[in-house]
VOPAGU-2260 file (C-alpha; in pm, 1 decimal, decimal comma):
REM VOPAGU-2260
SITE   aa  ch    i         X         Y         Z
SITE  UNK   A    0   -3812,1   -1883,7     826,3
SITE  UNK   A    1   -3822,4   -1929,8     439,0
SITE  UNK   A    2   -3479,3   -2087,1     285,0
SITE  UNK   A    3   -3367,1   -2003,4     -22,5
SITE  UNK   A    4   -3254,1   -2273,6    -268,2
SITE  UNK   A    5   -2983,4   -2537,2    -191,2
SITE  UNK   A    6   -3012,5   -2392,4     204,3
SITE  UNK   A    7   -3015,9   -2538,8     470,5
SITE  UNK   A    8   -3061,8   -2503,6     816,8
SITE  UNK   A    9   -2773,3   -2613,3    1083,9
SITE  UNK   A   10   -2796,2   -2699,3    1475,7
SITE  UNK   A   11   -2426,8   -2605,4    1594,2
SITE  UNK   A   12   -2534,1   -2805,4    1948,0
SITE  UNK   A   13   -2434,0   -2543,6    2176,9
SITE  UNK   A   14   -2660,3   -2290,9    2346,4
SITE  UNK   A   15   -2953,7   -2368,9    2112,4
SITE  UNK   A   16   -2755,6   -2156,9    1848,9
SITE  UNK   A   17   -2833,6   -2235,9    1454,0
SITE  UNK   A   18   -2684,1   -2121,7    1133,9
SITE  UNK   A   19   -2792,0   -2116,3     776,7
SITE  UNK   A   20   -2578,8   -2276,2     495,6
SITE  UNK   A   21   -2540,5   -2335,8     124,3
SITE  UNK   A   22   -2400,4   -2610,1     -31,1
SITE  UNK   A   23   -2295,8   -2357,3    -313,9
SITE  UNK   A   24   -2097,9   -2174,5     -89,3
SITE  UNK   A   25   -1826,3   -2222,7     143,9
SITE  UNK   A   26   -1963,3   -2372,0     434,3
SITE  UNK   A   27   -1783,0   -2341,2     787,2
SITE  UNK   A   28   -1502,0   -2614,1     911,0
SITE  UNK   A   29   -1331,8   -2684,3    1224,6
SITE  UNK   A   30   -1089,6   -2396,9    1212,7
SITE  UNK   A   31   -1363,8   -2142,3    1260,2
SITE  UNK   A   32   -1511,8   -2384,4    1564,3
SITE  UNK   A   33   -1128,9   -2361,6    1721,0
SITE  UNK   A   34   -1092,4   -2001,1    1668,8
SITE  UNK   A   35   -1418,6   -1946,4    1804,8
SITE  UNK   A   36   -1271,4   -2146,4    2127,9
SITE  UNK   A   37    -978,4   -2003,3    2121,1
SITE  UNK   A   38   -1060,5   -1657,7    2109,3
SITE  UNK   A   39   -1345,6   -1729,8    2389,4
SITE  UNK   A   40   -1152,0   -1561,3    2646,5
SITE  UNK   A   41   -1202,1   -1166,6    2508,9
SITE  UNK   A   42   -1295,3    -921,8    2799,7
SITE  UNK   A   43   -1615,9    -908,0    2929,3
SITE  UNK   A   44   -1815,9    -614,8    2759,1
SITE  UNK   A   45   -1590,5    -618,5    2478,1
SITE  UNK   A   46   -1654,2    -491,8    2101,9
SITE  UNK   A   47   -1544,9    -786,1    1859,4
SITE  UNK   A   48   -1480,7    -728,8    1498,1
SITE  UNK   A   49   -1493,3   -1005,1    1326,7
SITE  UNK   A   50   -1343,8    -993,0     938,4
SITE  UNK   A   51   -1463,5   -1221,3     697,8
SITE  UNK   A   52   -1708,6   -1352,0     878,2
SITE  UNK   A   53   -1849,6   -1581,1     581,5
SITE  UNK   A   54   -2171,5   -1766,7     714,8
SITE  UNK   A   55   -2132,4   -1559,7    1075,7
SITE  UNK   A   56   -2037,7   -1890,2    1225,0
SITE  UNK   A   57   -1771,1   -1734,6    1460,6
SITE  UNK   A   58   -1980,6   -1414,8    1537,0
SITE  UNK   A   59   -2260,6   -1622,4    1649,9
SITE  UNK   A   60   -2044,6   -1862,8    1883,7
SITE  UNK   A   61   -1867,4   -1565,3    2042,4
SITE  UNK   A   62   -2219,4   -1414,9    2143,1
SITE  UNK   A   63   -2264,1   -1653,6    2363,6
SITE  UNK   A   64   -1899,8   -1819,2    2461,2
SITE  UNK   A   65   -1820,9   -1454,5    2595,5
SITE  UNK   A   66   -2011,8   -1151,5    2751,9
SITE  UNK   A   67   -1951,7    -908,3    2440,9
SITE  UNK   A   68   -2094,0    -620,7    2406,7
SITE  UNK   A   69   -2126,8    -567,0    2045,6
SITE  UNK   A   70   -1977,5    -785,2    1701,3
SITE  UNK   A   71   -1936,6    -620,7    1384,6
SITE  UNK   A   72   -1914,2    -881,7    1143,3
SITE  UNK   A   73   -1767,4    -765,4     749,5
SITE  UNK   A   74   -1839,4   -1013,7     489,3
SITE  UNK   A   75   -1808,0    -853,3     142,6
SITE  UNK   A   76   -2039,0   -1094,9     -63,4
SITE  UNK   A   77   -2352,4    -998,9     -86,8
SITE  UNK   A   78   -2525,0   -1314,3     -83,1
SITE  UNK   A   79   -2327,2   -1477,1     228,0
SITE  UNK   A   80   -2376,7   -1095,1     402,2
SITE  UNK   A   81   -2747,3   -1162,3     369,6
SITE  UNK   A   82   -2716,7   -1537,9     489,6
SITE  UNK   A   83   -2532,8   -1437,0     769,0
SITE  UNK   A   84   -2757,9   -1171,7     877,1
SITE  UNK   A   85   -3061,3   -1404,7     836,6
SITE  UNK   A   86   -2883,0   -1648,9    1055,0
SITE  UNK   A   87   -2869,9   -1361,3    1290,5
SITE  UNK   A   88   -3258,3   -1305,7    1322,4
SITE  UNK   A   89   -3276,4   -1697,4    1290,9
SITE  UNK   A   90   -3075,9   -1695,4    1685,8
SITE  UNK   A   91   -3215,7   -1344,6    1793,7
SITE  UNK   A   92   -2896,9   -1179,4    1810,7
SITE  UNK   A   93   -3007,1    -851,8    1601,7
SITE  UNK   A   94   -2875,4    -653,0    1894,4
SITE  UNK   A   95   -2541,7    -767,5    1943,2
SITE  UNK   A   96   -2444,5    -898,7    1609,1
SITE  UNK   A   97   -2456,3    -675,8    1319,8
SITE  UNK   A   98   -2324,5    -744,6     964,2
SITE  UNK   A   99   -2143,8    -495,1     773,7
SITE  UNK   A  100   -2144,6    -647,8     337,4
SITE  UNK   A  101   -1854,5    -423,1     229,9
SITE  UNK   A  102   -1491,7    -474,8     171,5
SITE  UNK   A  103   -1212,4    -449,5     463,0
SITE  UNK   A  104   -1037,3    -233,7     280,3
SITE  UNK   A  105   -1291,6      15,8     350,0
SITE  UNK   A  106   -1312,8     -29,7     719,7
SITE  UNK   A  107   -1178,8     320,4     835,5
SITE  UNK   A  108   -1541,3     463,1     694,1
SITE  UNK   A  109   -1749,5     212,0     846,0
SITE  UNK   A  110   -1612,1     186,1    1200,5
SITE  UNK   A  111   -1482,1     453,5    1416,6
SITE  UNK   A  112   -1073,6     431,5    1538,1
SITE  UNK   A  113   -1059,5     306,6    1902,1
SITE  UNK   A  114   -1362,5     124,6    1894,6
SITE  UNK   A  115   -1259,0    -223,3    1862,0
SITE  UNK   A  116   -1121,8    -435,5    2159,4
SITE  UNK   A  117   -1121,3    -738,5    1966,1
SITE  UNK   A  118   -1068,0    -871,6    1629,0
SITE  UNK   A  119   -1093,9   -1268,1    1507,8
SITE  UNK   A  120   -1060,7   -1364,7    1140,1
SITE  UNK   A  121   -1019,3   -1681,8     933,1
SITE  UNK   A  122    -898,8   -1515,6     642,2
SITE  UNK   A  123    -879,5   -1683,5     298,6
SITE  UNK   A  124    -551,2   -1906,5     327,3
SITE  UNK   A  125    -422,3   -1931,6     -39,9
SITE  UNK   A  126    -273,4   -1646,0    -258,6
SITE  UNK   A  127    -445,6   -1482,2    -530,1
SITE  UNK   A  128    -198,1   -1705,8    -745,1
SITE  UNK   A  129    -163,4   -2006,8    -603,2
SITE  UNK   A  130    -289,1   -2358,3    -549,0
SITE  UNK   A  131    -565,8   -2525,4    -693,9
SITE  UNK   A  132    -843,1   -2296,3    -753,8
SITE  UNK   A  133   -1220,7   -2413,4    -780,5
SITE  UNK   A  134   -1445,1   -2291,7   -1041,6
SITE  UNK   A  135   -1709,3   -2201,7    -832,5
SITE  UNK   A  136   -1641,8   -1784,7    -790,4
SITE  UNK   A  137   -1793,7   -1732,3    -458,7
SITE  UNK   A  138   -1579,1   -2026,2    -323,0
SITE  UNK   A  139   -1293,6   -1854,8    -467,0
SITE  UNK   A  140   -1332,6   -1580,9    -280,9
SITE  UNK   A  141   -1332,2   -1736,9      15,9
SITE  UNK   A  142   -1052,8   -1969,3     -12,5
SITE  UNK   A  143    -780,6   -1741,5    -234,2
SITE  UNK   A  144    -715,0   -1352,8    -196,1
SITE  UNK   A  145    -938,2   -1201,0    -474,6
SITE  UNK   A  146   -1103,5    -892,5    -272,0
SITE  UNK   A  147    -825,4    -850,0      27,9
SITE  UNK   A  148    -488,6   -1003,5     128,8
SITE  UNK   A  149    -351,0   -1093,5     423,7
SITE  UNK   A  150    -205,0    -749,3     411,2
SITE  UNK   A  151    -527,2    -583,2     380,6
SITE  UNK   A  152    -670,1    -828,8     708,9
SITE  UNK   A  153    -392,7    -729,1     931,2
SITE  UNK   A  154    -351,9    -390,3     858,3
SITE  UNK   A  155    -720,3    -270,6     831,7
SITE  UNK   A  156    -748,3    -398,9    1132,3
SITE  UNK   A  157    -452,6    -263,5    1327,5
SITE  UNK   A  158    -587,3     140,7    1248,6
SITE  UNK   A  159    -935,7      86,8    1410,8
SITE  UNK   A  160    -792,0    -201,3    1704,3
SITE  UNK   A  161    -736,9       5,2    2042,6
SITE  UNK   A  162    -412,1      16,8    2180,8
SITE  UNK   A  163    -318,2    -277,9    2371,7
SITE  UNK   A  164    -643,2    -475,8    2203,2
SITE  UNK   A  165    -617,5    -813,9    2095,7
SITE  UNK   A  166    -633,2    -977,0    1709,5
SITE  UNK   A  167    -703,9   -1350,6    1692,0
SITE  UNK   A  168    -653,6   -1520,5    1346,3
SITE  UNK   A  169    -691,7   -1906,6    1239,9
SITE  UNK   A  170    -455,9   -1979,6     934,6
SITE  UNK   A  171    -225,0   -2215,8     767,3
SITE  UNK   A  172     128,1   -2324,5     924,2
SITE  UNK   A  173     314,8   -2224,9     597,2
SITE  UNK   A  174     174,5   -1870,4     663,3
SITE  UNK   A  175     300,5   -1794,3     952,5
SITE  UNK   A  176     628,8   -1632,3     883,2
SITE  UNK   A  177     420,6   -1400,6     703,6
SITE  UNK   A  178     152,3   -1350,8     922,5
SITE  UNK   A  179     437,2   -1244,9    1249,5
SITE  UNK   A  180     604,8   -1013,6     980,2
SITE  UNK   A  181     305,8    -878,6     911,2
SITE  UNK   A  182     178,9    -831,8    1242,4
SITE  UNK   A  183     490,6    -674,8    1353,9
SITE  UNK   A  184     479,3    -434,3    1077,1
SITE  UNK   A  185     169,5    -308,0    1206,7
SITE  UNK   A  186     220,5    -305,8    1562,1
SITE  UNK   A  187      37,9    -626,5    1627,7
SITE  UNK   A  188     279,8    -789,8    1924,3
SITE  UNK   A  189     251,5   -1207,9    1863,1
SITE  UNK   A  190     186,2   -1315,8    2189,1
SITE  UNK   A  191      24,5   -1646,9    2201,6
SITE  UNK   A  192      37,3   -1962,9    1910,3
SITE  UNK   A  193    -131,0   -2279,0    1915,7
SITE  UNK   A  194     -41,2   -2506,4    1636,6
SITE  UNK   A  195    -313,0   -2766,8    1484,0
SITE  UNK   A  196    -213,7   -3133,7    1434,3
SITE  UNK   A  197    -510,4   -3347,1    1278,8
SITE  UNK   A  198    -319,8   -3674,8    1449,1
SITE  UNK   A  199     -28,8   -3679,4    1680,4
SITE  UNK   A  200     244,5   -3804,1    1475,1
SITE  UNK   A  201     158,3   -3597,1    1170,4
SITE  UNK   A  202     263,2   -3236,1    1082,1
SITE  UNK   A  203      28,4   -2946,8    1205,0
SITE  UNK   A  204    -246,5   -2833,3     925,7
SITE  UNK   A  205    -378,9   -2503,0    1139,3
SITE  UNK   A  206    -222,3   -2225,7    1328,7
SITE  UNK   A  207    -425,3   -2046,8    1567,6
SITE  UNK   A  208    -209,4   -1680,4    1689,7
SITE  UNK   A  209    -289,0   -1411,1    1911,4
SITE  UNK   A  210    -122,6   -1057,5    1889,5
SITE  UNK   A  211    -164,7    -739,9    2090,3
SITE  UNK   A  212    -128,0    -417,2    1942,4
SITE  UNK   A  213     182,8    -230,2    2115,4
SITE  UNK   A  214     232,8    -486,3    2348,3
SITE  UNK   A  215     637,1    -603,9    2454,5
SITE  UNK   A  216     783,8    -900,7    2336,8
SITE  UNK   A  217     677,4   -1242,4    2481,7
SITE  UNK   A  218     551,9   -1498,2    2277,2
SITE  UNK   A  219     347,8   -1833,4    2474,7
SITE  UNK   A  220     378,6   -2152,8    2267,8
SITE  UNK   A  221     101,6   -2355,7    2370,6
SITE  UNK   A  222      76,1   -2686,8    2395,7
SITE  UNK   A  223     -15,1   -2887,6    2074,8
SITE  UNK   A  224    -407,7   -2936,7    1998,0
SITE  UNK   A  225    -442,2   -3272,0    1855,5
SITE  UNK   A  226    -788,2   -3355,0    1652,4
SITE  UNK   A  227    -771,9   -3782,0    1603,9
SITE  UNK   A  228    -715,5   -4033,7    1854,7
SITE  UNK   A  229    -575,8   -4290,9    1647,8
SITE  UNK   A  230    -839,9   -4493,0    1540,4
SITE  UNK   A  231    -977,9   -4191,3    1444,6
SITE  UNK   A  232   -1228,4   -4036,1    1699,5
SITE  UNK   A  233   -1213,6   -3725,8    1810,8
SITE  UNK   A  234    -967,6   -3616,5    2099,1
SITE  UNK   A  235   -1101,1   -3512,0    2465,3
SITE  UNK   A  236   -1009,9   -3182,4    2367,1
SITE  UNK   A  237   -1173,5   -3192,3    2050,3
SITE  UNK   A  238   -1504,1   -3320,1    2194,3
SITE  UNK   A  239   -1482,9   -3086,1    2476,6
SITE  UNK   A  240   -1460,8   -2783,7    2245,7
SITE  UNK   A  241   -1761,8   -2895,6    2030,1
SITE  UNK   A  242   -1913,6   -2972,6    2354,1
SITE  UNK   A  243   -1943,0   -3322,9    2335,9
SITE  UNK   A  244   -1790,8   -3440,7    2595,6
């Protein structure tokens, strides 16, 4: 396969899978690799959406860490979109992965209502206005809400999730009032949270929720997922989800 400049190509040690990345844009981190594990428990024969899918990195690890049918994966840079789909054809997964470059906002003319069982997303975690912004514009965009807000995520995805399908989403602690508001609003039922810590004594750094749409009330608080040991290695858990262990 030919690589484009500054690309490179990735061995994500698990199934023989491989990914192409950029240095100029944003490159995957451990919250998709936890969402990925976390959400590894969707229904056989499923059909994931997966928004924002960036690089594909968490469409490509749900081909093979569940028996999915079909993944629609909507990244709306162009350039990333055609990474992503390369990385596709790089792992053979043509048939079961397919990458949509368009905006979520436009979902409801791209995929038909009903169809989805599942949907993950690592959304951008920062405001439009907030935080420290980098200079680099297709960074930006993945980091800060320039082309969709959290609004946009959750309720794009609510009108074309099936009733009683599930929405998994990695995202920031300080988000999370906003995210069970939001989910709630649009008939997303939280139903299972898993909060981040990078070391045991410190405060958590990732959220990782589950809703249902038009599900009861019942929300499972599972148990905390530590990354560090204290001198620093990885957990069991942590080297068990990379597959390490």
């Amino acid at each position: 396969m030919n690589l484009k400049e500054n690309e490179r190509i990735d061995d994500l040690e698990y199934k023989g899978l491989k990914i192409i990345q950029n240095e100029n844009y944003f490159c995957f981190g451990m919250d998709s690799i936890l969402l990925s594990d976390f959400a590894k428990e969707i229904k056989k024969d499923s059909t994931i959406l997966d928004i924002g899918t960036g690089t594909g990195i968490i469409s490509i690890l749900l081909s093979k860490k569940t028996e999915c049918k079909k993944i629609y994966a909507v990244e709306i840079q162009k350039e990333i979109a055609d990474m992503a789909k390369r990385s596709i054809e790089l792992n053979d997964l043509q048939n079961k992965i397919e990458i949509i470059n368009d905006n979520i906002t436009n979902i409801e003319n791209l995929i038909e209502k009903n169809l989805i069982d599942a949907i993950v997303t690592n959304p951008p975690y920062k405001k439009k206005n907030s935080g420290i912004k980098n200079e680099n514009i297709n960074k930006l965009i993945s980091r800060h809400e320039i082309t969709a807000s959290l609004d946009d995520f959750i309720s794009n995805g609510s009108k074309i999730l099936k009733d009683k399908g599930s929405f998994y989403m990695v995202n920031r602690p300080e988000r999370l009032g906003e995210i069970i508001i939001l989910f709630k609003k649009y008939k997303i039922e939280p139903k299972k949270l898993r909060m981040v810590y990078p070391k045991i004594n410190s405060k958590p750094n990732l959220v990782l929720i589950k809703g249902i749409k038009n599900a009861g009330e019942f929300l499972d608080i599972e148990k905390p997922l530590i990354v560090y040991n204290e001198d620093n290695s990885y957990t069991d858990e942590i080297l068990e989800i990379y597959n390490k262990k």
